[in-house]
VOGU-673061 format. One line per field, with one value per residue (C-alpha): x negated, y negated, z; residue number from 1; residue in one letter. Coordinates in steps of 0.02 Angstrom, whole numbers. Example, Ala and Ser with C-alpha at 12.3 -4.5 7.8 and 13.67 -1.06 7.14 Angstrom:
c1 = c(-615:-684)
c2 = c(225:53)
c3 = c(390:357)
k = c(1:2)
r = c(A:S)
***
This chain:
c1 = c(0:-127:-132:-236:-160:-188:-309:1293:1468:1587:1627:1587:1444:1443:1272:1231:1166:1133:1071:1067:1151:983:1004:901:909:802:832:715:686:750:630:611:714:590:514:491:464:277:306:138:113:-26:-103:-220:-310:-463:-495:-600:-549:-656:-541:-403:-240:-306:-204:-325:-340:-177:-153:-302:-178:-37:-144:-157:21:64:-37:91:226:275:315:239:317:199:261:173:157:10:-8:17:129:34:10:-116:-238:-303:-473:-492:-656:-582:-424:-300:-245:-84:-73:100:282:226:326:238:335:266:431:443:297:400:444:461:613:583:400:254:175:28:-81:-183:-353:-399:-582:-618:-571:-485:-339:-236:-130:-170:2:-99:80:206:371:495:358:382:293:370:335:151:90:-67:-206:-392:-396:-482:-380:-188:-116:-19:-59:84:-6:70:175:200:366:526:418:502:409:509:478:285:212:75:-64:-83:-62:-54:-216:-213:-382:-362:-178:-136:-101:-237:-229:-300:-351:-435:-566:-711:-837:-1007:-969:-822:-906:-807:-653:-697:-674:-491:-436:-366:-278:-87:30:121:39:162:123:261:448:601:523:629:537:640:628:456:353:202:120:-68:-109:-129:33:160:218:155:237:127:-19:-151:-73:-249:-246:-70:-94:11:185:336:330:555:688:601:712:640:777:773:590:531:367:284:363:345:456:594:600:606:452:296:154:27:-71:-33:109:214:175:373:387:208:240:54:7:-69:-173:-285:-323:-407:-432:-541:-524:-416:-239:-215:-250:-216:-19:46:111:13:-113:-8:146:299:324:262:306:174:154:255:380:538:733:692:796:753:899:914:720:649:517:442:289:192:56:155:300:416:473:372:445:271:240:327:369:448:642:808:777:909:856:991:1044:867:780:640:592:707:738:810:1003:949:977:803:641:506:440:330:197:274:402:565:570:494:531:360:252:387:495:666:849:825:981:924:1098:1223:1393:1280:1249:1147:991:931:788:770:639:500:397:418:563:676:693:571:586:423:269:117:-70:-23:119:239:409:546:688:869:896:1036:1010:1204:1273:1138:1104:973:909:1060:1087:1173:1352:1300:1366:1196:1044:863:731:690:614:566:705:828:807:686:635:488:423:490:442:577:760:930:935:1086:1092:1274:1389:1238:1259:1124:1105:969:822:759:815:957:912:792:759:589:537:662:752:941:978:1146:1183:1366:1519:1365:1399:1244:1274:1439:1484:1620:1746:1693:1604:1425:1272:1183:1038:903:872:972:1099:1061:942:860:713:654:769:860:1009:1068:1249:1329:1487:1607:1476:1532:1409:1448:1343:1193:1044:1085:911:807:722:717:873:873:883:1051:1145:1264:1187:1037:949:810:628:711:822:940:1100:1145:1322:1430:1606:1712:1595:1669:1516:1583:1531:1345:1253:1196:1361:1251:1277:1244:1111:1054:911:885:1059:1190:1363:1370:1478:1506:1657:1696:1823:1887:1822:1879:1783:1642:1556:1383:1339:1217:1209:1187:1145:1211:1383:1424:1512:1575:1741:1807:1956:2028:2117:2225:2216:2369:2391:2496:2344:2235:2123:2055:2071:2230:2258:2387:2322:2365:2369:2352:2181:2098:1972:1813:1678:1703:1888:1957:2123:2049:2145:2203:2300:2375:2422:2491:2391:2217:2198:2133:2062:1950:1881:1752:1634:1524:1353:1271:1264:1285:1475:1516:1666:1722:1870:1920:2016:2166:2261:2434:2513:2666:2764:2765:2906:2866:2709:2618:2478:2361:2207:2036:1923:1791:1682:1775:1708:1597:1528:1609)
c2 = c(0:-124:-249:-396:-570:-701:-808:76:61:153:19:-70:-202:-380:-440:-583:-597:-738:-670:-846:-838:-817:-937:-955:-1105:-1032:-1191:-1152:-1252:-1430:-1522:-1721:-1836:-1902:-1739:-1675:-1489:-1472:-1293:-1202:-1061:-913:-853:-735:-603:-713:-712:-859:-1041:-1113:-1029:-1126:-1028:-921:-883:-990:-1133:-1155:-1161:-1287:-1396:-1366:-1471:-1622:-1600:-1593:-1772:-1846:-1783:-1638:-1460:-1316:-1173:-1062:-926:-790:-759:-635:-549:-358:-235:-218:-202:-353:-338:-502:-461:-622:-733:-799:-803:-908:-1074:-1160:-1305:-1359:-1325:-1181:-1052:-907:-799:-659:-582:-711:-598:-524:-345:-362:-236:-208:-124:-259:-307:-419:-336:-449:-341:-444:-408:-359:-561:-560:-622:-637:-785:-903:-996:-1141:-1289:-1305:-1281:-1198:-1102:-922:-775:-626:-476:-450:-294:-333:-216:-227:-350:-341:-431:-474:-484:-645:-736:-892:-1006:-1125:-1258:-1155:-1131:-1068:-968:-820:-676:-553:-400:-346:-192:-208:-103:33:81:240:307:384:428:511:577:515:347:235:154:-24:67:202:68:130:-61:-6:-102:27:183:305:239:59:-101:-112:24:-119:-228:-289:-300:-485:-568:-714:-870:-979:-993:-969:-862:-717:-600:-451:-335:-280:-107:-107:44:97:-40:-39:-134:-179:-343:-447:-581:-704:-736:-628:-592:-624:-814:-845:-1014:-1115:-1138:-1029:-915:-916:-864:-766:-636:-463:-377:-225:-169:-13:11:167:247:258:131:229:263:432:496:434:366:494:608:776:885:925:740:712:858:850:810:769:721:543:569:694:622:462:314:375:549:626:668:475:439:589:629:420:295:139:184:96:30:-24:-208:-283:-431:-509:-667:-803:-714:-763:-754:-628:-527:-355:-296:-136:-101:73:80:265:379:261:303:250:163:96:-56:-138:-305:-314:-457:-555:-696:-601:-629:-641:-545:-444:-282:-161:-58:4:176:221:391:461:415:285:386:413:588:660:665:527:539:411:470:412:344:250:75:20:-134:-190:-286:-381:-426:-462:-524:-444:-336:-151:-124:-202:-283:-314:-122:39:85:257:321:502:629:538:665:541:443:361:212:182:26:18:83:141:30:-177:-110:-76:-185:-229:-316:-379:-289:-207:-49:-33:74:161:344:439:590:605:557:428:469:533:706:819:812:772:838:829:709:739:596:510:335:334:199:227:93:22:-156:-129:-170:-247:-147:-98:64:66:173:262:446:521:712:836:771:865:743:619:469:487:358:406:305:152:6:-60:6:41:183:141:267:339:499:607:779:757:656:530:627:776:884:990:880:936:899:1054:1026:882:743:603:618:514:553:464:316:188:75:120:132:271:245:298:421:587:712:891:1017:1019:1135:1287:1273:1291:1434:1349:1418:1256:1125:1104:981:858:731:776:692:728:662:562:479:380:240:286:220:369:334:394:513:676:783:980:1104:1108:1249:1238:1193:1087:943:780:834:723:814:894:930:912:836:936:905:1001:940:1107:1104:1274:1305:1123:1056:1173:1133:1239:1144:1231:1383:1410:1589:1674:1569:1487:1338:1248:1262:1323:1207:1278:1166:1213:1104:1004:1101:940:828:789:682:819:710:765:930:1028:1032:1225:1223:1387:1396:1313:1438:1449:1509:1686:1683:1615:1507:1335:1184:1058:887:819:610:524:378:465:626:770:789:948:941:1057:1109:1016:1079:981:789:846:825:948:900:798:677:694:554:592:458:530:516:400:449:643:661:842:764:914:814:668:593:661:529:632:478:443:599:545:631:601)
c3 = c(0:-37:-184:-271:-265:-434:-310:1316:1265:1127:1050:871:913:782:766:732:560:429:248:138:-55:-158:-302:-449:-558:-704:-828:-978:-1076:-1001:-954:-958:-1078:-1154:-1211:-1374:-1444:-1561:-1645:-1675:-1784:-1752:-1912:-1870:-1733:-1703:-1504:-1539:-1503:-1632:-1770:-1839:-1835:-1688:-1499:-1420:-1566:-1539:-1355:-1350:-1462:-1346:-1227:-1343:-1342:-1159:-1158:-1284:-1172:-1300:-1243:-1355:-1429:-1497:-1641:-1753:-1923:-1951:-2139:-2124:-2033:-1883:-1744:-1720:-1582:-1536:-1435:-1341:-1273:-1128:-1043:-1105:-974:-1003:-914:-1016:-1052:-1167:-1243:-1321:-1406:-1514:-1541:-1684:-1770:-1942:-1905:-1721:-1675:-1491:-1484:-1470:-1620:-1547:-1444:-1318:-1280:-1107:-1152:-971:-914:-763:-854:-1003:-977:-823:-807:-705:-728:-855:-783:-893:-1001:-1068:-1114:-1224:-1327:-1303:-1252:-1146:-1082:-1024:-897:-729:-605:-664:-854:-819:-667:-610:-485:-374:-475:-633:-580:-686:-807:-895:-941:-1064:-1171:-1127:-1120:-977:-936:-1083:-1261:-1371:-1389:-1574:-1584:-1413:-1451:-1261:-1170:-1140:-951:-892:-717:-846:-917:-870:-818:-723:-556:-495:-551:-609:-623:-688:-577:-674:-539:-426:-576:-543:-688:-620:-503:-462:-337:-407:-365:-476:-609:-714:-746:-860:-974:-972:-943:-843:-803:-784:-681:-464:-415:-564:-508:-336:-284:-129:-48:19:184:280:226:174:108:-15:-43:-37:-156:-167:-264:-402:-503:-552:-648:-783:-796:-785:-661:-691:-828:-1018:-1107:-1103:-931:-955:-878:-780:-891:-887:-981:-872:-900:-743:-675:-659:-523:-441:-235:-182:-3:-39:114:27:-106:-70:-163:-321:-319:-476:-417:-390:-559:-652:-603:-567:-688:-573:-451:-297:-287:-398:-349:-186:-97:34:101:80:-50:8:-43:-198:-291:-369:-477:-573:-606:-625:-518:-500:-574:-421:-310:-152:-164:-280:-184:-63:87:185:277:422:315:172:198:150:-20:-84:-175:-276:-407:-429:-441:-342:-380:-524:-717:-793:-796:-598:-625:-673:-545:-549:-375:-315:-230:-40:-30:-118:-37:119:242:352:440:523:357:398:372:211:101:27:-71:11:-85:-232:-287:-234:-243:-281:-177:-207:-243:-147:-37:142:125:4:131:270:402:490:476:562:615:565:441:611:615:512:590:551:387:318:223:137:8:-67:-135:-51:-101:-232:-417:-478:-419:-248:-294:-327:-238:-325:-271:-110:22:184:282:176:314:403:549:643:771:921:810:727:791:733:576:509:401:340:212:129:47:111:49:-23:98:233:383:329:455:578:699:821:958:914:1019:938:775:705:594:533:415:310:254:288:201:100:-22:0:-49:73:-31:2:-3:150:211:235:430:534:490:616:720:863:925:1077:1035:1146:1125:964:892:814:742:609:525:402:457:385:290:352:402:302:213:365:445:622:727:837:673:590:711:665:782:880:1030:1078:1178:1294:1182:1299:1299:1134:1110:989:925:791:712:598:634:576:467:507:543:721:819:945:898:1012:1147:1286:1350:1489:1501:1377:1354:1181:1055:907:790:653:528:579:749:852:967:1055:1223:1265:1411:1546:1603:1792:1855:1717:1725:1543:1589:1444:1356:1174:1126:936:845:695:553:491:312:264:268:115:235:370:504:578:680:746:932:1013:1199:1215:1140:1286:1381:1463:1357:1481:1393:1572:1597:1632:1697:1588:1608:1454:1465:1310:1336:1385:1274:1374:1503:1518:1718:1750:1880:1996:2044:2155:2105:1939:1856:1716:1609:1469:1402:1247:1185:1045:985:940:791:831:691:757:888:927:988:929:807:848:760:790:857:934:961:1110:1196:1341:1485:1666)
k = c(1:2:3:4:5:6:7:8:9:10:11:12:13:14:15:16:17:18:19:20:21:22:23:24:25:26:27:28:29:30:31:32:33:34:35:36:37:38:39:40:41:42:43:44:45:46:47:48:49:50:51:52:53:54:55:56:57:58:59:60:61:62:63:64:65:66:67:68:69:70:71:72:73:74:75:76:77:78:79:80:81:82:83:84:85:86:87:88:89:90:91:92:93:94:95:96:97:98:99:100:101:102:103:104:105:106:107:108:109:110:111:112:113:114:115:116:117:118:119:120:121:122:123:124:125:126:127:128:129:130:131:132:133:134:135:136:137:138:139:140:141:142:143:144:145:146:147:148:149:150:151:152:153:154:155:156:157:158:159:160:161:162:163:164:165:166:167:168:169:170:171:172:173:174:175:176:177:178:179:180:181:182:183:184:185:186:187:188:189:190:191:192:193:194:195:196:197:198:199:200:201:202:203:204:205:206:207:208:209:210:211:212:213:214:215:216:217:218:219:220:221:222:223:224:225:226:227:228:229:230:231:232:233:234:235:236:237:238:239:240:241:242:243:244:245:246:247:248:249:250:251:252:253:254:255:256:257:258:259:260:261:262:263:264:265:266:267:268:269:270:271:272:273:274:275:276:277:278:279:280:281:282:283:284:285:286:287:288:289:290:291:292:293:294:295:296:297:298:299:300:301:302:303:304:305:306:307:308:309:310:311:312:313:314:315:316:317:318:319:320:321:322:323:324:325:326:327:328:329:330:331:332:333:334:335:336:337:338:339:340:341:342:343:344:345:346:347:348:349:350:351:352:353:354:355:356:357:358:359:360:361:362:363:364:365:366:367:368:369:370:371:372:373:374:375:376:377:378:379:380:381:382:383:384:385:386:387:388:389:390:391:392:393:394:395:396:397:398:399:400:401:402:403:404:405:406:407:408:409:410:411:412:413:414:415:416:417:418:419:420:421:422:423:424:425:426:427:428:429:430:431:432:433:434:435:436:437:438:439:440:441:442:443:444:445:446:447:448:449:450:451:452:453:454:455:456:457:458:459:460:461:462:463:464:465:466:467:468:469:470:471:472:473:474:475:476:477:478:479:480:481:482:483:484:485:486:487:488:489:490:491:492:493:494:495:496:497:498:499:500:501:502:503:504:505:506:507:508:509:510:511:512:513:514:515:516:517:518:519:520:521:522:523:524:525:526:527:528:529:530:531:532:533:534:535:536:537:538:539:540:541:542:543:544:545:546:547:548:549:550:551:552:553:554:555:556:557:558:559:560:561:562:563:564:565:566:567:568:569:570:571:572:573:574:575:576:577:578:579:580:581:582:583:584:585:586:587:588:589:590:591:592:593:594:595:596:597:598:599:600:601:602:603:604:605:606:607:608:609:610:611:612:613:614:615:616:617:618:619:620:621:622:623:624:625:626:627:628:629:630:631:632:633:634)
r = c(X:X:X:X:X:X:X:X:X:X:X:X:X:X:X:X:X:X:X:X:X:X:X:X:X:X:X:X:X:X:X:X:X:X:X:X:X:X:X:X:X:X:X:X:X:X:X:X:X:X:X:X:X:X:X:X:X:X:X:X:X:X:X:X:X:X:X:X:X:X:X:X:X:X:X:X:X:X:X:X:X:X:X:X:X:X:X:X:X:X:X:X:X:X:X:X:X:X:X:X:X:X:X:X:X:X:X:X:X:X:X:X:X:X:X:X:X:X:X:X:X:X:X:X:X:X:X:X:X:X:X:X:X:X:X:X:X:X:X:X:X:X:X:X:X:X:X:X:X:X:X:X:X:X:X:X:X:X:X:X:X:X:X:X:X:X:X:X:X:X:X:X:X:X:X:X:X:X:X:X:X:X:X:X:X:X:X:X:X:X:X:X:X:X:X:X:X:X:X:X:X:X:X:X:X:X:X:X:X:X:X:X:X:X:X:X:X:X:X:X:X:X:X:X:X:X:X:X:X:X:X:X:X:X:X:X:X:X:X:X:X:X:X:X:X:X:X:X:X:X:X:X:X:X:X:X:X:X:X:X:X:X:X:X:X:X:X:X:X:X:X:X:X:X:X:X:X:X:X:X:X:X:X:X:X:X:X:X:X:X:X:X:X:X:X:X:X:X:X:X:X:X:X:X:X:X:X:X:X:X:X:X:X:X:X:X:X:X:X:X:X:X:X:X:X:X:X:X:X:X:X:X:X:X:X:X:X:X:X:X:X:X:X:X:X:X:X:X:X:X:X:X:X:X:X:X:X:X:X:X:X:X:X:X:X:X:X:X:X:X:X:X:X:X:X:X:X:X:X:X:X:X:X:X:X:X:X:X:X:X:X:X:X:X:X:X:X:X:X:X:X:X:X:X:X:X:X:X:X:X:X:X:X:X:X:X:X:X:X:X:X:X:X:X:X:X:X:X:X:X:X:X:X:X:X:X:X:X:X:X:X:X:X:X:X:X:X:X:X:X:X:X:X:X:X:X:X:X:X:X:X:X:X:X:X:X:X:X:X:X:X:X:X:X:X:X:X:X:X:X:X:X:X:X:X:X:X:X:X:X:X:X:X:X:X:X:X:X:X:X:X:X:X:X:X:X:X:X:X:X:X:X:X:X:X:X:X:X:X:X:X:X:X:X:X:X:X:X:X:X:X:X:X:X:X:X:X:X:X:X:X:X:X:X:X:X:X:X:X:X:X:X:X:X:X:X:X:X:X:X:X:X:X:X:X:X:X:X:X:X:X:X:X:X:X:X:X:X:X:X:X:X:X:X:X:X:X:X:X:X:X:X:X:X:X:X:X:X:X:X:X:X:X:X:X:X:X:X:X:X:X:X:X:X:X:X:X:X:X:X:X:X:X:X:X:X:X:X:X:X:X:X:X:X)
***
């Protein structure tokens, strides 16, 4: 995850949240009144700014221009069929309202037709001012620090249509890959190894429509997050690339077959050694925002075929950025495997009051060997704080009906850093864990459906569906968890809900945990007030065993046949026993539910209330509503 920078109660709980409206006023185009529009024409592939008609002839006159208070727009018209490789001198400054558009080269129907070989220069275009400039239809490869570079001021630029980081290799019959190029000072792997697609220090850029792959991070947005100095880098839009992939987005960019289902363990294989470069699209991540990268939206980008991650928040003063509708970790129809190498998205390093999903549209994160979603991290990468993680597939295709692949935790947060997340009405099948909270302080995991889809069928997860481990002060409300642990050979995995370590002042209500395979399903350890809700079995209560007494009751409930839902049940009296088959004592009030008293050992009280509304509109007052969140210990 690195990158180079271009320079206790049952009840539901409102937190107090304020994500701002990102806005971006992306005006190309208009600039001041008195400006006037100087068309240039390139003419040939001279790299050379002492030959008329050349790329860098012409930008020099777009200077001369800027002084006469004329924006530039800069078009091509190269003889032949191309493509045209233009193997520059120098990198290429524009200092003025420029826009370079070599989609206006004759031919041009969607594949690049002016090549820009960097020439090992750190950059290809240096966007140093110029509001309201553009960039489109280049494909640009064999540069050593970033392809296009936007530094503080060049604001509103819009960079369309490139192909970033490799080319077809005929002579090789495979792709060619800037982190391939093979310069003495990084022996073996060429100093391009730590290249970034993007690198963007500017604010309200679009930047759309383009493939990068073969580079170390596709697109990164801020400041080195050691010396974050400058300006706010805000309100930038990243929408419909693909990161990673070939221009299709069909399959990760590399030159091994088998790279679309390899699962490596990023840990060993460090940096330099083969599997990193062999098997990934981009030797790092998809698109990361660091310092100062604030109130950014990622929309609908295919980010996967990475190193690490597809998505990367990771830094305490990257905020209220919304991120959907992309795919971390699958194919462009989010039903194929692309697995980045670790995981989908990630939220760190203190980011906050950020959106994953939300109203806007889901992301799916699926197929990544950690996690499709991780909040928190481990070492400086520890907190995230404040976000919502809403409405997003994980582990699961497109439609949330079939798993892909599989990851080891769907959501994952893991640092006591991070608190007053909110991880709301995800599907979240075909991982190993679905959400997995260890060693964490005030999260709430609200009506996901971990296991099933939402309309109740099979999606399970292979071990447990919520599970907190260690955890504190979380709330627990309104989940679906069914289906799950039938893939695991470890007798004690399969719960419903599961806690464990210590894990205390949880806060549970309204859950439909049933149909997993352990029927354990909320454990406080050391001793239990278990719950286990089954579709077929009701409600099931192992509690402790003293001296070879099973205390702990069996209460079967029928299921209304009349209801489509599953949430209503006939409730049989009669059904009521101790687990030893013994006549227990039972008081039934309309207004409280059930009351199941048990034993009392000691200090300790054994029994439960299990709170049923009743379904007014009965009068035989035989059904009620299941709401077996209410269930708390005496």
């Amino acid at each position: 995850m690195s990158a180079n920078f271009s320079a206790p109660h049952n009840q539901v709980i409102s937190r107090p949240r304020v994500f701002l409206a990102v806005t971006v006023f992306c005006l190309f185009g208009l600039t001041s009144a008195w400006a006037k529009t100087k068309t240039f024409t390139v003419t040939n592939t001279s790299g050379s700014a002492a030959v008329n008609g050349s790329l860098p002839w012409v930008v020099a006159e777009t200077f001369l221009a800027g002084r006469q208070n004329n924006d530039s727009v800069i078009r091509f018209s190269i003889p032949g069929s191309g493509p045209h490789v233009i193997q520059l001198e120098n990198f290429l400054w524009i200092e003025q309202t420029t826009n370079i558009d070599a989609r206006t080269q004759p031919g041009y129907v969607g594949e690049p037709l002016i090549w820009i070989d960097a020439n090992g220069n750190d950059s290809a275009f240096i966007m140093q001012d110029g509001v309201d400039s553009a960039i489109a239809g280049f494909r640009i490869y064999n540069f050593a620090w970033n392809a296009i570079a936007t530094q503080p001021g060049a604001d509103r630029t819009h960079i369309v249509d490139n192909q970033i980081g490799f080319y077809w290799d005929t002579a090789r019959n495979q792709w060619w890959r800037n982190f391939e190029a093979n310069l003495p000072s990084w022996e073996p792997y060429g100093k391009f190894v730590a290249a970034v697609g993007l690198g963007i220090q500017s604010s309200y850029n679009i930047i759309e429509k383009n493939v990068i792959s073969g580079v170390h991070n596709g697109i990164s947005i801020g400041y080195d997050p050691t010396k974050p100095l400058g300006p706010e880098c805000q309100s930038n839009l990243i929408r419909n690339n693909y990161i990673g992939t070939t221009p299709d987005g069909s399959t990760i960019l590399t030159n091994t077959a088998g790279a679309n289902t390899f699962r490596p363990d990023p840990n060993a294989h460090p940096f330099g050694t083969p599997d990193r470069w062999v098997f990934f699209g981009n030797n790092s991540d998809g698109i990361y925002l660091t310092a100062l990268a604030v109130r950014t939206i990622i929309a609908n980008n295919v980010s996967s075929g990475n190193f690490s991650v597809g998505i990367e928040l990771l830094h305490e003063t990257v905020e209220q950025s919304i991120v959907y509708g992309n795919k971390c970790g699958v194919d462009v129809t989010g039903n194929s495997l692309l697995p980045n190498g670790e995981l989908g998205i990630i939220i760190s390093a203190g980011a906050h009051d950020n959106v994953i999903g939300g109203t806007y549209g889901a992301n799916i994160c699926s197929g990544n060997p950690y996690a499709g979603i991780q909040l928190g991290g481990d070492g400086s990468f520890r907190s995230a704080i404040d976000n919502l993680i809403k409405g997003n597939f994980v582990g699961c295709n497109s439609n949330g009906t079939e798993p892909i692949g599989n990851q080891d935790v769907g959501i994952q947060i893991g640092t006591p850093d991070s608190h007053g997340n909110q991880i709301e009405d995800n599907v979240v099948g075909g991982n190993g864990w679905g959400i997995y909270l260890a060693n964490t302080l005030d999260n709430a995991i609200i009506g996901n459906f971990v296991g099933t889809t939402k309309t109740g069928a099979q999606l399970g997860n292979d071990n447990d569906g919520i599970v907190l481990d260690g955890s504190t002060g979380h709330t627990v409300i309104n989940n679906r968890v069914m289906y799950n642990g039938f893939n695991t050979e470890h007798t004690d995995w399969g719960r419903g809900i599961w806690e464990l370590n210590g894990a205390s002042g949880n806060a549970f209500a309204g859950n439909d945990v049933r149909n997993n395979r352990n029927s354990t399903s909320i454990v406080s350890e050391p001793l239990a007030g278990c719950v286990y809700i089954d579709r077929y079995l009701g409600l099931t209560f192992p509690c402790a065993d003293y001296s070879g007494t099973p205390l702990g009751f069996k209460l079967d409930l029928a299921a209304n046949a009349d209801d489509p839902t599953g949430l209503y049940w006939k409730l049989d009296l009669a059904s009521l026993k101790t687990a030893a088959g013994e006549a227990c004592c039972l008081a039934i009030e309309d207004g409280l539910g059930i009351n199941i008293s048990g034993a009392q050992f000691g200090s300790l009280a054994l029994g439960f209330h299990l709170g049923f509304n009743h379904i007014e509109s009965d009068p035989s007052g035989l059904y009620w509503r299941l709401t077996p969140g209410s269930l708390v210990s005496q």
